[in-house]
C-alpha positions as CSV (number, residue, x, y, z in Angstrom):
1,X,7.7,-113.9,-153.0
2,X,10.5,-115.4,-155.2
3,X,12.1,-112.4,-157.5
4,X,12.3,-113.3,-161.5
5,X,15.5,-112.2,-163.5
6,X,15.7,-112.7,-167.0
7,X,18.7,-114.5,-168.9
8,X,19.5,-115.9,-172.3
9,X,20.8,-118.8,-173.3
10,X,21.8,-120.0,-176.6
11,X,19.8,-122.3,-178.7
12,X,22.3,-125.3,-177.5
13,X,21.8,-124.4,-174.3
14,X,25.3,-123.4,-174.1
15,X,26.9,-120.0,-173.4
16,X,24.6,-116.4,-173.4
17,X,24.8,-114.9,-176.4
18,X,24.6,-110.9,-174.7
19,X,25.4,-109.7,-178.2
20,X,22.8,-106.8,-179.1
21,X,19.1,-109.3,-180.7
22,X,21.5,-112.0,-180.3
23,X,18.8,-115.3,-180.5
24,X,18.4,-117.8,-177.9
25,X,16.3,-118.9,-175.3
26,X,14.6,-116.6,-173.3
27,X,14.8,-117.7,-169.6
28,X,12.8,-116.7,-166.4
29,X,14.8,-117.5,-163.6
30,X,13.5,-117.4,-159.5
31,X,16.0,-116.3,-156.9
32,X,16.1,-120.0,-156.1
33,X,17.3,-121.0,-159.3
34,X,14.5,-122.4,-160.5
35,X,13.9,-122.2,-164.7
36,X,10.2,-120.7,-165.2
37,X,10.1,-120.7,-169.2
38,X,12.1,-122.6,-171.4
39,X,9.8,-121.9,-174.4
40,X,12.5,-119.9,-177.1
41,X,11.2,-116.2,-177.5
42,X,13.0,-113.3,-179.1
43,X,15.1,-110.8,-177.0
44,X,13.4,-107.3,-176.5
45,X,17.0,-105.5,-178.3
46,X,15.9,-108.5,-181.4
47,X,12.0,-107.7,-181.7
48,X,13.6,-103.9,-181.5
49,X,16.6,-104.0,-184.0
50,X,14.0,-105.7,-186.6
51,X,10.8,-103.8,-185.7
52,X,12.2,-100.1,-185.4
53,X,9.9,-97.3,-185.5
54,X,9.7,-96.2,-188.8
55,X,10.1,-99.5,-190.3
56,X,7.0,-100.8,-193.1
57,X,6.4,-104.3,-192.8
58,X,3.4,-106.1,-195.1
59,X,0.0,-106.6,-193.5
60,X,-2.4,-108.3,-195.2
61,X,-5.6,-105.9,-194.3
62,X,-5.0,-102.7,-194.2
63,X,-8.5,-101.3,-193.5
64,X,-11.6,-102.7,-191.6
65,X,-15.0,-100.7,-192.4
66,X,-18.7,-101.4,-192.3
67,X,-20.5,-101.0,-195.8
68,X,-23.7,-99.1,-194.5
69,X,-26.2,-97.0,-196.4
70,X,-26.7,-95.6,-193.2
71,X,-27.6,-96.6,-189.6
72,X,-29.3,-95.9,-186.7
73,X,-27.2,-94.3,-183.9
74,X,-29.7,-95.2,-181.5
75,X,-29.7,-99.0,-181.8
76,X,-27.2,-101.4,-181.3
77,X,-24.6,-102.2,-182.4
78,X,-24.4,-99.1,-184.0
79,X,-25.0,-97.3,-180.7
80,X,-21.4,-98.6,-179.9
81,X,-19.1,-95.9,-180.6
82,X,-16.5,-97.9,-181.9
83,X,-18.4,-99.6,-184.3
84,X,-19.9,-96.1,-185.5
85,X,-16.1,-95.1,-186.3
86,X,-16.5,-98.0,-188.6
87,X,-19.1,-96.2,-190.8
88,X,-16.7,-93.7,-191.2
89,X,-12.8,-93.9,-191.3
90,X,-13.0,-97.5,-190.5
91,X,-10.3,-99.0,-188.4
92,X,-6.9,-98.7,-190.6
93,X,-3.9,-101.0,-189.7
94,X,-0.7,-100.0,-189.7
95,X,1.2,-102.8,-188.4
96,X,1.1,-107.0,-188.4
97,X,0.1,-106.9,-184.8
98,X,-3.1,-104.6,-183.6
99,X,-3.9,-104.6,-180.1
100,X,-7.3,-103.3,-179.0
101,X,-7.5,-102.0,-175.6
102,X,-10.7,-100.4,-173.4
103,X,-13.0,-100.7,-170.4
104,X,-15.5,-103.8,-170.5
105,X,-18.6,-102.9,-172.8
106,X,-16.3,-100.5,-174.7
107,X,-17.3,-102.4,-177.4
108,X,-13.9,-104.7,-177.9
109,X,-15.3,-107.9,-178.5
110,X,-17.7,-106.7,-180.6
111,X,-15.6,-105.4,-182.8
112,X,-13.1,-108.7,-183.1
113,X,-16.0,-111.1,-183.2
114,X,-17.7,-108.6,-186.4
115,X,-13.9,-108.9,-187.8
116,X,-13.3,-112.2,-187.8
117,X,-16.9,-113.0,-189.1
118,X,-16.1,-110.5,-191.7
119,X,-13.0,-112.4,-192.8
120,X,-15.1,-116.0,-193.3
121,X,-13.8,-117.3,-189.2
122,X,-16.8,-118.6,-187.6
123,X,-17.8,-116.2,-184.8
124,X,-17.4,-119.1,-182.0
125,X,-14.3,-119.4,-182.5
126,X,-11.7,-121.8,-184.8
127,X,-10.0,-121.8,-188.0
128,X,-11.0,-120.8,-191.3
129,X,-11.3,-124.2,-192.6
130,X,-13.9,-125.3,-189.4
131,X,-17.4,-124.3,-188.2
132,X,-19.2,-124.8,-185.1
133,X,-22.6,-127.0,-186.0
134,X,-24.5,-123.9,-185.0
135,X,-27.8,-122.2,-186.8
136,X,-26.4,-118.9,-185.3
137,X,-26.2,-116.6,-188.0
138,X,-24.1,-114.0,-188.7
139,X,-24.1,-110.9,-186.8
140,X,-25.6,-107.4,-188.0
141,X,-22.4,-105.8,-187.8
142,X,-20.3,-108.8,-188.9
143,X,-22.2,-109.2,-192.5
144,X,-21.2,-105.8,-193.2
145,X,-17.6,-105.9,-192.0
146,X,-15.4,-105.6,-195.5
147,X,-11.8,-105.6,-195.6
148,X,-9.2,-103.1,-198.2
149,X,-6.5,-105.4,-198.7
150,X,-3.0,-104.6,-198.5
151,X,-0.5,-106.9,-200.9
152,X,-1.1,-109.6,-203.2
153,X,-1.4,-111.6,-201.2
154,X,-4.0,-110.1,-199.2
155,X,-6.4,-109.6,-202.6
156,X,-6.4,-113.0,-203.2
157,X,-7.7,-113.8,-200.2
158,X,-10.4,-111.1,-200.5
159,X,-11.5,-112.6,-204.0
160,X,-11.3,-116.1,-203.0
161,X,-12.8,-117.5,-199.4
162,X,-11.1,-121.0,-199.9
163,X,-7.6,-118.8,-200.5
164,X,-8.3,-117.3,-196.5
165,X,-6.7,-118.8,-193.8
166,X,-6.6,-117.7,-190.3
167,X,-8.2,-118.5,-187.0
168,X,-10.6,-116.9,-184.5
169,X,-9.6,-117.5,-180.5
170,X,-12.5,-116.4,-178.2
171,X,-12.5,-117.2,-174.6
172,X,-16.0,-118.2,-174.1
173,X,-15.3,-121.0,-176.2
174,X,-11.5,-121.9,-176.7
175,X,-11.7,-124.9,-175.2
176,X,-14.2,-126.6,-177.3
177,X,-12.4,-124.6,-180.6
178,X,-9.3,-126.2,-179.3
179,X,-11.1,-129.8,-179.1
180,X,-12.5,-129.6,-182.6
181,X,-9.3,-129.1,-183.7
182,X,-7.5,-131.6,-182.7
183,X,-5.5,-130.6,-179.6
184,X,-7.1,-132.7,-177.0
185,X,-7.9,-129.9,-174.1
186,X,-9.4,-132.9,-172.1
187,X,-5.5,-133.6,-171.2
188,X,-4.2,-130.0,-170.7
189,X,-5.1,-127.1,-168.9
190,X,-6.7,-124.1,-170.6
191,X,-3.6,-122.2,-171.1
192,X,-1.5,-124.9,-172.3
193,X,-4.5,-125.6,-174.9
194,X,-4.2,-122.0,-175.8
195,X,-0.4,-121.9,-176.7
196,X,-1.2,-125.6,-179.0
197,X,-3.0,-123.5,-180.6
198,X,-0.1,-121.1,-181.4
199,X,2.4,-124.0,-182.2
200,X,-0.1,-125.9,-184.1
201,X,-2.5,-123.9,-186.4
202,X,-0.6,-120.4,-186.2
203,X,1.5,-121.0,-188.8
204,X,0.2,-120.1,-192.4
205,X,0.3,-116.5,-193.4
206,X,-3.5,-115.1,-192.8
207,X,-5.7,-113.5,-190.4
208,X,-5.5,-114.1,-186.7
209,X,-8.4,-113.0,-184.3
210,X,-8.1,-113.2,-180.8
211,X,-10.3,-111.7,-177.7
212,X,-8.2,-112.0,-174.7
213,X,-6.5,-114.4,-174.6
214,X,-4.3,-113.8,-171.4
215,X,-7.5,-114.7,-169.6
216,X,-6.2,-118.5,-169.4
217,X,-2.4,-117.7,-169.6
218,X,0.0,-117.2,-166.6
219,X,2.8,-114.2,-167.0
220,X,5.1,-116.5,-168.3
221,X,3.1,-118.3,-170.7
222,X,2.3,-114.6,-171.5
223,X,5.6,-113.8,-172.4
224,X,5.7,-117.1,-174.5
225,X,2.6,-116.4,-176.2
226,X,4.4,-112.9,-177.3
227,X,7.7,-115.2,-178.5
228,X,4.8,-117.2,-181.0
229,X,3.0,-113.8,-182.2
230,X,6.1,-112.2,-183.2
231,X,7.1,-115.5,-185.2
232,X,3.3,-116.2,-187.0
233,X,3.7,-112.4,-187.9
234,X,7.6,-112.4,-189.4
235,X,6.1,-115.7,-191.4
236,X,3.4,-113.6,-193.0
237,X,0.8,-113.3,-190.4
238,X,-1.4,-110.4,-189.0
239,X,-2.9,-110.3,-185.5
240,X,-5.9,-108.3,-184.3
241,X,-6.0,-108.9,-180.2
242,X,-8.4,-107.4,-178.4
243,X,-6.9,-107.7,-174.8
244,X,-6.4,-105.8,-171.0
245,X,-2.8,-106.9,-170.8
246,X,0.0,-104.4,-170.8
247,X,2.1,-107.1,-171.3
248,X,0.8,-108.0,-174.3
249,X,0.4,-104.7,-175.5
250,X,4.3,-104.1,-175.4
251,X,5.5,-105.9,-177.8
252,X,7.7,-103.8,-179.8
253,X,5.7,-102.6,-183.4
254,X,2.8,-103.3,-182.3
255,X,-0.5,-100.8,-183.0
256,X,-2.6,-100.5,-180.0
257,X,-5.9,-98.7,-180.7
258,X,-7.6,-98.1,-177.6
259,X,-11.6,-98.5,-177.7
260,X,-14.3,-95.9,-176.3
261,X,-16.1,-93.2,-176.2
262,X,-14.3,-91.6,-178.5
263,X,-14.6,-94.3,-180.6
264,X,-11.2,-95.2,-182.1
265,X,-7.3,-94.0,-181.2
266,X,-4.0,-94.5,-181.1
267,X,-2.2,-94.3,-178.0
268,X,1.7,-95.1,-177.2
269,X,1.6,-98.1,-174.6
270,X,3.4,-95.4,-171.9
271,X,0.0,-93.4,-172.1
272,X,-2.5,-96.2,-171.8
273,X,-4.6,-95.8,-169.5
274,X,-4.7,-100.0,-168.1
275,X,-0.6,-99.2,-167.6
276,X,-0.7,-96.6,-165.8
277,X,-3.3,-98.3,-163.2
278,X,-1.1,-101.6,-163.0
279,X,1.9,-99.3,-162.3
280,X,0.3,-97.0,-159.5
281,X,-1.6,-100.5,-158.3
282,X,1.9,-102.5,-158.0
283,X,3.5,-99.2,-156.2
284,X,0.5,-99.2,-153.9
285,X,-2.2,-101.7,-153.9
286,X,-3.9,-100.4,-151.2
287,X,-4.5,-96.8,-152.4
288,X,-7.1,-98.8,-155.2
289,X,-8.2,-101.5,-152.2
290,X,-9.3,-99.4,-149.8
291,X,-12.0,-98.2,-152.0
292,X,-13.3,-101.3,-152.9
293,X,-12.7,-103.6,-149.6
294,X,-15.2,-102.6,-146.8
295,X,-13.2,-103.4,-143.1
296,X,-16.3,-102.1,-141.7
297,X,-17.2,-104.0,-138.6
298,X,-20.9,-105.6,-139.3
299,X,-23.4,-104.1,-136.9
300,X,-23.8,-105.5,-133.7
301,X,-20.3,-107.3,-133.7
């Protein structure tokens, strides 16, 4: 298989700017030669020198919480226990980009779908100024979803529904959100739809919600996608990305809260537990295979 080095070229196309965030293209190139990604993203020593630890950026939402009386423990959704810690604490943010990270039926999409309904997205999926032509109501948990704002900016948005602007990106139904919208999915392949999307809609300052969206992207367009995230959130945005990527999860400044049976918690990407099983995997695929691939020969063979 062809190995992938990374180089950067300038904006021109020109000479490699090496100098420490210097801009440019970022380039994935094969052993053969061959150019995988031409789409501009930032350096890794740019998102760094801007995005330092330590360093307070504006987020529009600084705090996600269900307004409950009280609830049953025993009955759904409230018998997810990452929607319980939203009775409580509530899920704080601390940076533009959130990534939410856990086992299937942790409760992750849940929790994006209740968040974006809270926000005024529709819970199909689209932008804040479309709905699906659904009699699907809103969901238990997603009618009482309420937001502490943040700046400014972010209270007028939480006074005024017409002043919110964001967009809700769902798997299960991207490619029809995608259609309504205008970028013609018929023509493209799910993943290119998905990164229209980005150069298309995710521009404005707002609220982005997305549920996996590497689940239609290759690893490059991956890597592009991260280029358009760190742009929508330097021109005002905030992202809440529920995801199993640990590419995704990297991008410098990021929060990632990982979902479960504890409920709700920070962990350093280094600790997660979905790195740690892609790193051990790639080192030895078959110490995970062999327990799941039966080489058994079938009886009477």
């Amino acid at each position: 298989m062809p190995v992938a080095t990374v180089v950067d070229t300038a904006w021109n196309g020109g000479a490699a700017d090496r100098s420490p965030g210097g801009g440019g293209h970022r380039v994935l190139v094969l052993e053969t030669g061959d150019p995988c990604v031409f789409w501009p993203i930032p350096t890794p020593a740019r998102l760094i020198r801007e995005a330092p630890d330590g360093e307070t950026r504006l987020v529009i939402i600084e705090r996600a919480y269900a307004h409950v009386a009280s609830c049953d423990d025993g009955e759904w959704p409230w018998s997810v226990p990452c929607v319980r810690a939203l009775t409580g604490d509530g899920l704080r943010f601390t940076a533009p980009v959130t990534f939410l990270v856990g086992e299937n039926g942790s409760g992750k999409s849940t929790l994006v779908e209740a968040l974006a309904e809270g926000f005024g997205l529709d819970s199909w999926g689209g932008s804040h100024d479309w709905r699906y032509a659904t009699d699907r109501g809103r969901s238990v948990l997603g009618e009482r979803v309420r937001f502490d704002a943040a700046s400014p900016r972010g209270r007028r948005m939480m006074r005024s529904r017409a002043a919110r602007k964001g967009f809700f990106l769902r798997a299960e139904t991207a490619l029809d959100a995608l259609d309504r919208e205008g970028f013609a999915p018929e023509t493209v392949s799910h993943g290119e739809g998905f990164l229209a999307a980005f150069r298309g809609k995710f521009l404005q300052p707002g609220l982005y919600v997305m549920d996996e969206p590497e689940a239609a992207l290759s690893f490059t367009s991956c890597l592009e996608l991260l280029g358009h995230i760190d742009r929508l959130v330097r021109q005002g945005g905030q992202v809440v990305c529920a995801t199993h990527s640990p590419l995704l999860t990297a991008l410098p400044g990021a929060d990632i809260v990982e979902v479960g049976d504890h409920g709700l918690r920070r962990v350093p990407w280094g600790e997660l537990a979905l790195v740690d099983h892609w790193r051990r995997y790639l080192a030895d695929p078959q110490a995970y295979l062999r327990h799941v691939l039966d080489r058994s020969e079938a009886p009477g063979s």
